[in-house]
N, C-alpha and C positions, 0 to 999 in steps of 0.2 A: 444844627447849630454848631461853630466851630468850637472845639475843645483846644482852649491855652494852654501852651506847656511851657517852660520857662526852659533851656537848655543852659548849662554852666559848664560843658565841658568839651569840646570838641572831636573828643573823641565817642560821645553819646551814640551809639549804632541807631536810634531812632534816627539820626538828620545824615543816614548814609547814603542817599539819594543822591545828595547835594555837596559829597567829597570831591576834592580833584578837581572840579569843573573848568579849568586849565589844561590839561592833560587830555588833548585832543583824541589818542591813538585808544583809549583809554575807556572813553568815552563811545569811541564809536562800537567799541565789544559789548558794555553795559548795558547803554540805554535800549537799542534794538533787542538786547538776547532777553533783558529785565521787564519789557513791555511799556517802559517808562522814555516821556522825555522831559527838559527842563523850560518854564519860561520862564521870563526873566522883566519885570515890569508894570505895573498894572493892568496899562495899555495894552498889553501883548497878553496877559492872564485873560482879562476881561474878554480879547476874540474869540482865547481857545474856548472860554467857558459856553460862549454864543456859536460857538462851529460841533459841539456834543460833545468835548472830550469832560472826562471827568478827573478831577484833582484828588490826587494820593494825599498830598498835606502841601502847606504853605512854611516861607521860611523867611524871614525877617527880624531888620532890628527890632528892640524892643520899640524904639520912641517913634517907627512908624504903624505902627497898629494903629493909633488914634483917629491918624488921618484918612485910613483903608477899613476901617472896624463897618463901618454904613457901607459898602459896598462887599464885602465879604465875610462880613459874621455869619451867614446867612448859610454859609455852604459846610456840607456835612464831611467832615475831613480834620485831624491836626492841624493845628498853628503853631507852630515853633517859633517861638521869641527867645533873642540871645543879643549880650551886645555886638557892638561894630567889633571887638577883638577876636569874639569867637566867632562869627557868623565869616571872619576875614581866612579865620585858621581854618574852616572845616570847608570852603570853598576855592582858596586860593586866590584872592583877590578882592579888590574892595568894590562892594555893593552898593550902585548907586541909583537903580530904580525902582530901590521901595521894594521891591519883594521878591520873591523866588518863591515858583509853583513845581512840584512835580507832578506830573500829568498823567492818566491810565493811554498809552496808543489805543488806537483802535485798527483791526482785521483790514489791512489794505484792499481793496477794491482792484474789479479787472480791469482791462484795460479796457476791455468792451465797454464796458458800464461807466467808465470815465468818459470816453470821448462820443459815446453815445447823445445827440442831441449839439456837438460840435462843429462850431467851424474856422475855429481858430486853436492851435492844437501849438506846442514848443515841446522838441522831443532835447533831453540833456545827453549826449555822451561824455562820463567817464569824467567830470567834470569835479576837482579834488577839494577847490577853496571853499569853503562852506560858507565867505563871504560872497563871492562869485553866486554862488546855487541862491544867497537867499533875495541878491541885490536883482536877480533875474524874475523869482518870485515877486518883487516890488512893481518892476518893469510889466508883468505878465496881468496884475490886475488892477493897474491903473489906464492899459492900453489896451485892453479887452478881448485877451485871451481866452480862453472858454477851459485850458486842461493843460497840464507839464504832465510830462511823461519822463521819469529818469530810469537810466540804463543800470544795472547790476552791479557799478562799482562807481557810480557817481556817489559825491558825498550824499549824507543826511538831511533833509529840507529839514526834518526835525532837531536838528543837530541844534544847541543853545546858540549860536554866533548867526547861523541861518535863521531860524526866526525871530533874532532881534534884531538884523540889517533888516529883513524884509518888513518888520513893524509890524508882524502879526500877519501879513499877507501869506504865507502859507498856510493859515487857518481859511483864508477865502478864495484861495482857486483847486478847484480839485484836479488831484493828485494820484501817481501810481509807480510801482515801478512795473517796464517796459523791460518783461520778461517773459519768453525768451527772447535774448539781444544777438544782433540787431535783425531779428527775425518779425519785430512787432512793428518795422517798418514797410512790410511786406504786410501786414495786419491792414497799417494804416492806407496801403493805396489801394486793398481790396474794400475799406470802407471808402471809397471817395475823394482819400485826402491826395491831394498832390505835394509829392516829398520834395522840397525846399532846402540843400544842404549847403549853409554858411561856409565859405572859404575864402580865403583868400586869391585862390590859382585866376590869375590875370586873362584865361581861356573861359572863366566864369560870366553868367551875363549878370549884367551891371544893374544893382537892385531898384534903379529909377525907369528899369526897360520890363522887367519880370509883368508876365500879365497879366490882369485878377484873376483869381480861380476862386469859385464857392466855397471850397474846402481846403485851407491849407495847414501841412505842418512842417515847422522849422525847425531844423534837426541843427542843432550847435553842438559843437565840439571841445575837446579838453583846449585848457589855458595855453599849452606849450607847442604842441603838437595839431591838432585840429581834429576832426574827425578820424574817423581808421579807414582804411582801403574798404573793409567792408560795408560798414554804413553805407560809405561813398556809392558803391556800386550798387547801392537797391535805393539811391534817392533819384528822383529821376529828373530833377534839374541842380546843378549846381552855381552860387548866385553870390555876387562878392558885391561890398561896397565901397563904390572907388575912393580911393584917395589920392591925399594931396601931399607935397612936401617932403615926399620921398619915405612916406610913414607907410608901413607895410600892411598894418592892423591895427583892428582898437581893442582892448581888454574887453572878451566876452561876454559880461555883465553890460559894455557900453555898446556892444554892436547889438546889441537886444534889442535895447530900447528904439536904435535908430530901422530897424527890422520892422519892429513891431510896430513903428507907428507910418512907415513905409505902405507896409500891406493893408492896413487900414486904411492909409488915403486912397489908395488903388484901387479899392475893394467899397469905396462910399463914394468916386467917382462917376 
């Protein structure tokens, strides 16, 4: 049953979970090193709660308890209640979906054991925006991806911004990081997969010519730059989507989608 606490002070070390939440660089040392990450939402509580993770405590204004009390008294963890001034002070910003959960991680998973049973597979390089990583997550299980694989210095899927672009869809595609990089591409073509590496370079074949393969994985690259020479060189086709207008590329997160539902019509063909 959830235990009510009333917080009156902002600086109360019980609601230290949920400092800073602003302070991206910050953020990214804590929550991994701490075993903890943040939701943010009902919606987005109620997936992680349905994906296993388990809840360290909850954090909200007071005057929404009422409305959430039927759907989460029920869980065995702190509820921190505070008004809209402190809940504004000890987070950095004004809270507008009803709640804030701090969450236990759980033991990441191989890579083996991830893409096992796969045949739709999206590998991340190095990838920084964490709106980017989570809007790609969104892309990934609405277009029937089966596993993301992110490299060693991409951002956080659990990062707070990433799972509340993706609406909680990082709780429903499984996940890992792809280490050793980008060695785990070399992984992926001794299972099956045929490596598909998004680029721009106009030498690239043109994603409405690519031919179905049972197995593929789509290896996307950072915001600014694109993939690294080495990725490049152990994917073993490289595959651009043309354009028009003299527009060179589309933001990341947007050439997913168009990928992703690409190879599914090719692949149900």
């Amino acid at each position: 049953m959830a235990d009510l606490i009333s917080i009156l002070d902002a600086a109360d070390p019980r609601v230290r979970d949920y400092t800073g939440l602003t302070d991206v660089s910050l953020r990214r040392i804590r929550e991994p090193a701490e075993g903890l990450f943040l939701a943010e939402g009902e919606k987005v509580i109620k997936r992680a709660l349905a994906a296993g993770y388990r809840p360290r405590s909850l954090f909200m204004a007071t005057r929404w308890w009422d409305g959430l009390a039927s759907e989460l008294e029920s869980l065995d963890c702190p509820v921190y209640l505070a008004d809209e001034s402190v809940l504004r002070a000890v987070t950095g910003f004004n809270v507008h979906r009803g709640a804030l959960a701090s969450m236990a991680r759980v033991p990441l998973r191989s890579v083996s054991d991830v893409i096992a049973g796969a045949t739709r597979v999206v590998v991340l390089e190095d990838l920084v925006d964490h709106t980017n990583v989570g809007a790609i997550f969104r892309n990934a299980a609405a277009l029937g991806i089966d596993a993301v694989l992110v490299s060693p210095e991409c951002a956080d899927p659990l990062y707070r911004r990433s799972i509340k672009v993706s609406m909680g869809s990082v709780f429903a595609v499984p996940w890992t990081r792809a280490d050793p990089w980008p060695n785990t591409l070399d992984l992926l073509r001794v299972q099956g997969f045929s490596t598909i590496a998004m680029s721009p370079d106009p030498r690239g074949t043109p994603l409405n010519l690519v031919a179905p393969c049972r197995r593929a994985a789509i290896v996307l690259g950072t915001e600014g730059e694109g993939l690294t020479p080495a990725a490049l060189a152990r994917c073993e086709e490289s595959v651009r989507i043309p354009m028009s207008a003299g527009v060179d590329s589309l933001n990341v997160a947007a050439a997913s989608a168009v990928v992703f539902y690409a190879l599914n019509c090719a692949n149900s063909g």
